[in-house]
C-alpha positions, 0 to 999 in steps of 0.5 A: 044371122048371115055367113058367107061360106066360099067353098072349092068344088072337085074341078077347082072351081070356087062357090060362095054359100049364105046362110041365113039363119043357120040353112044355106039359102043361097049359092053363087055362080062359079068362080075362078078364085078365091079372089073372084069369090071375095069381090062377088061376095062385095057385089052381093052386098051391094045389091042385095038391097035391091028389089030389081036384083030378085027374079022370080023363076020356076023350076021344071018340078014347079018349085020356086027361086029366085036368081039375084041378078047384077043388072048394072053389067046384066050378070047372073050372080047365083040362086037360091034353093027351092020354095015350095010357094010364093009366102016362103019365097019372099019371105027369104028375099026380105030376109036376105035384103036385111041381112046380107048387107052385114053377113060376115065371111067364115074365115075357113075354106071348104072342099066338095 
């Protein structure tokens, strides 16, 4: 099962989470609203379908992620957590492409 999780950081910032499964896979770019993170959650489900939005990247301590990727308007959306191989990596791709288009939104608000 998928859930949006929209949290507000200290600097009054808004992030979105997804859980997949019960672990938080994935966490957006920053947000100016509560509002802002209600459209991107709309955005995410559009294109989480879609292979082109996954790009493949490697941190400096040689893990991998992924950044989901709005190529329409060429935005960064948010990225994932950190995979220690390639197996465990597109397995959550394909996994987020199958259900984030039905994931539904926690209705309570968190604070960091």
């Amino acid at each position: 099962m998928a859930l949006f999780k929209i949290y507000q950081e200290k600097s009054g910032d808004f992030r979105i989470l997804l859980k997949l499964n019960s672990q938080i896979e994935f966490i957006s770019s920053r947000q100016k609203s509560k509002y802002d993170c209600y459209y991107l959650i709309k955005i995410i489900r559009k294109i989480s379908e879609l292979a082109s939005s996954y790009i493949k990247k490697t941190s400096d301590c040689g893990s991998i992620y992924f950044k989901l990727v709005d190529k329409s308007y060429n935005k960064e959306l948010g990225e994932s957590m950190l995979y220690i191989n390639d197996n465990m990596l597109n397995s959550k791709i394909e996994i987020m492409k199958l259900e984030t288009a039905c994931a539904k939104l926690d209705s309570k608000m968190y604070s960091v």
